[in-house]
C-alpha positions in Angstrom: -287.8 103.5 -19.8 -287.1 101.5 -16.6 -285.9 103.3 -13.7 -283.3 101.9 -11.2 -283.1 101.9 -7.4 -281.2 100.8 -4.7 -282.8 99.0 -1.9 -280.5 98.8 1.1 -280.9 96.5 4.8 -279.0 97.3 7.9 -281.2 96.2 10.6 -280.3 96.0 14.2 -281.3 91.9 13.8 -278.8 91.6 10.9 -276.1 91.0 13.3 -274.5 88.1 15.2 -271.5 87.8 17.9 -268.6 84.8 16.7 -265.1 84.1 18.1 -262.4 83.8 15.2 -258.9 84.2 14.4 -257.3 85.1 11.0 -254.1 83.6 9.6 -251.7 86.5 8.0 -249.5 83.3 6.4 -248.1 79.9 7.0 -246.8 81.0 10.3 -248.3 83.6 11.7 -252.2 84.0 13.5 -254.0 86.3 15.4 -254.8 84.9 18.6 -258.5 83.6 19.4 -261.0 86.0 19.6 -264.5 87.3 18.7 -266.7 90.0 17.1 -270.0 91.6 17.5 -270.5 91.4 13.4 -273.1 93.5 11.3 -274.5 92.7 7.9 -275.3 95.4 5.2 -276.8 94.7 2.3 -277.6 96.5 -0.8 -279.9 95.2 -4.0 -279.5 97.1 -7.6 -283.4 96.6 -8.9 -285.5 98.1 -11.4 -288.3 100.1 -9.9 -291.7 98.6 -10.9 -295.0 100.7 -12.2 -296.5 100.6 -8.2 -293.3 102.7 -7.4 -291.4 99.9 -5.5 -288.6 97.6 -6.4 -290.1 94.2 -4.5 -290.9 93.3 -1.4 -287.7 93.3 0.5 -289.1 91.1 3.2 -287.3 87.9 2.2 -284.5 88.9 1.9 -284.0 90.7 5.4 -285.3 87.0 6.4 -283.3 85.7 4.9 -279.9 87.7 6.2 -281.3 87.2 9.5 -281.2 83.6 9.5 -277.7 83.6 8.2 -277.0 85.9 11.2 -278.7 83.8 13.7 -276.7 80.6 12.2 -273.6 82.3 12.8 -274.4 83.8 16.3 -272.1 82.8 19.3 -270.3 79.7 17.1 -266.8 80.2 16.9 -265.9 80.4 13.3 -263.4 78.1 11.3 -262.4 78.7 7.6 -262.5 74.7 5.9 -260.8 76.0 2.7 -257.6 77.7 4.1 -254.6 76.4 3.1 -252.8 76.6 6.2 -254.9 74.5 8.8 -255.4 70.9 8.7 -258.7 69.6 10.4 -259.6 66.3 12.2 -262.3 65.0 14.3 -262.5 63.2 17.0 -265.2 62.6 19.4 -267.1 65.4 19.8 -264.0 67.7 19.3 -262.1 69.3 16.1 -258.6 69.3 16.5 -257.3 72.3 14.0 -253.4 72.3 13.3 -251.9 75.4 12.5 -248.0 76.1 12.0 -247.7 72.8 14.4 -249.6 74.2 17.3 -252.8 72.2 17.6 -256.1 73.8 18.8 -259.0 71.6 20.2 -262.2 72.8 19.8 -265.9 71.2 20.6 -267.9 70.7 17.1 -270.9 72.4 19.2 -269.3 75.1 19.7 -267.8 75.7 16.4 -269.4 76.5 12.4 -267.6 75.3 9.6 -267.5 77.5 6.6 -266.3 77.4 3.3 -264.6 80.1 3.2 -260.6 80.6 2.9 -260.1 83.0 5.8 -262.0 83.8 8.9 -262.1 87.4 7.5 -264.8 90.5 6.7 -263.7 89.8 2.8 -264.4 86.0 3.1 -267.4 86.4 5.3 -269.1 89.3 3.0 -268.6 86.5 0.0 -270.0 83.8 2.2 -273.2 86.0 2.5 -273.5 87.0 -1.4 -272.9 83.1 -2.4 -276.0 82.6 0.1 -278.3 85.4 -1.3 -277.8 84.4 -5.0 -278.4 80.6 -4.3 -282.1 81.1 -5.1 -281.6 82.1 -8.4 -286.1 82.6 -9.4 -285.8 85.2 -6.5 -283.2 86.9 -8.5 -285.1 87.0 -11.3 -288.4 87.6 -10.2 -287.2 90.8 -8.2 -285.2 92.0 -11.0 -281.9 92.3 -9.1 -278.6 93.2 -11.1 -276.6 93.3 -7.9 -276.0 92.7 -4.7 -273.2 94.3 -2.1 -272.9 92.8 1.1 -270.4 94.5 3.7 -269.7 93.1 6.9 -268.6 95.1 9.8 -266.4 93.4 12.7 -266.8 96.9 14.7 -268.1 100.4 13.5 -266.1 102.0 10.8 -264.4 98.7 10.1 -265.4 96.2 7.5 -265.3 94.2 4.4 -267.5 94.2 1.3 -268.4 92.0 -1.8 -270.0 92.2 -5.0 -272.2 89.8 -7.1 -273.9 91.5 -10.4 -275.2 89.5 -13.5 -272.6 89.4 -16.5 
C-alpha cells in the first residue's frame, strides 16, 4: 500500500518584481504597471520506504530560476489576440486598440502566454515544471499546482496531473 503526500514550496526566493498590463477585451487595458509576484507550488507524490517523497531540491531550483528570469522585465503576452508586435532596432513596438506602445527588447520578456495574467502566468510555470518529463517519473509526481500571487491574498492557480 503506497502512501501519498504533498510536498509544498513557498520560499521567500520564489518571487520576482515585473511591470505588466492586462487586456479585459479588444478595447479596453489596464494601464502599465508592475507586481511584486510570489510562486507556490505544490507536488502530489507517493511517499517512499525512507519516509520522504524525493528530494525537493530541484525543483525549488528550478522555480527560482524561473523567478529570477522573470525579475524586473516587463512582461508581454505573444499569444494574445489583441496586440500586434514588431521590432525594430532595439525596441518592440506593441499595438493595442490603435494606440502604439514602444518598449526596449532589454527591458521586456516575451512569453507565451495569452494574457499577462496570475491564470496565464501560473500555466506558464506548470508548462515549465513538467517539461522534464524523467524528473516526473523518477519522483513519482501525479500533480503539480502552481499559484501565483500578484499581492497577498490575491492570486491565480493551475493544475497539471497525469491522465
Amino acid at each position: 500500500m503506497s502512501r501519498l503526500s504533498t510536498i509544498e514550496l513557498h520560499k521567500e526566493s520564489m518571487q520576482f518584481s515585473a511591470g505588466h498590463f492586462t487586456v479585459f477585451s479588444s478595447t479596453d487595458r489596464e494601464n502599465l504597471h508592475g507586481h511584486n509576484y510570489s510562486v507556490y507550488a505544490a507536488f502530489d507524490t507517493e511517499v517512499e520506504d525512507l519516509g520522504l517523497a524525493f528530494d525537493y531540491h530541484y525543483y525549488e531550483v528550478k522555480i527560482q530560476q524561473l523567478c529570477m528570469s522573470l525579475d524586473k522585465f516587463f512582461i508581454l503576452p505573444e499569444l494574445c489576440k489583441y496586440l500586434s508586435f514588431s521590432e525594430k532596432d532595439n525596441y518592440y513596438h506593441v499595438v493595442f486598440n490603435h494606440e502604439t506602445m514602444i518598449f526596449l527588447k532589454r527591458d521586456v520578456k516575451l512569453l507565451p502566454i495569452r494574457n499577462c495574467s496570475v491564470e496565464e502566468l501560473s500555466n506558464w510555470f506548470i508548462e515549465q515544471l513538467i517539461a522534464e518529463k524523467a524528473e516526473l517519473i523518477k519522483n513519482k509526481i501525479s500533480k503539480i499546482t502552481v499559484k501565483v500571487f500578484s499581492a497577498p491574498g490575491q492570486g491565480g492557480s493551475s493544475t497539471w496531473q497525469i491522465t
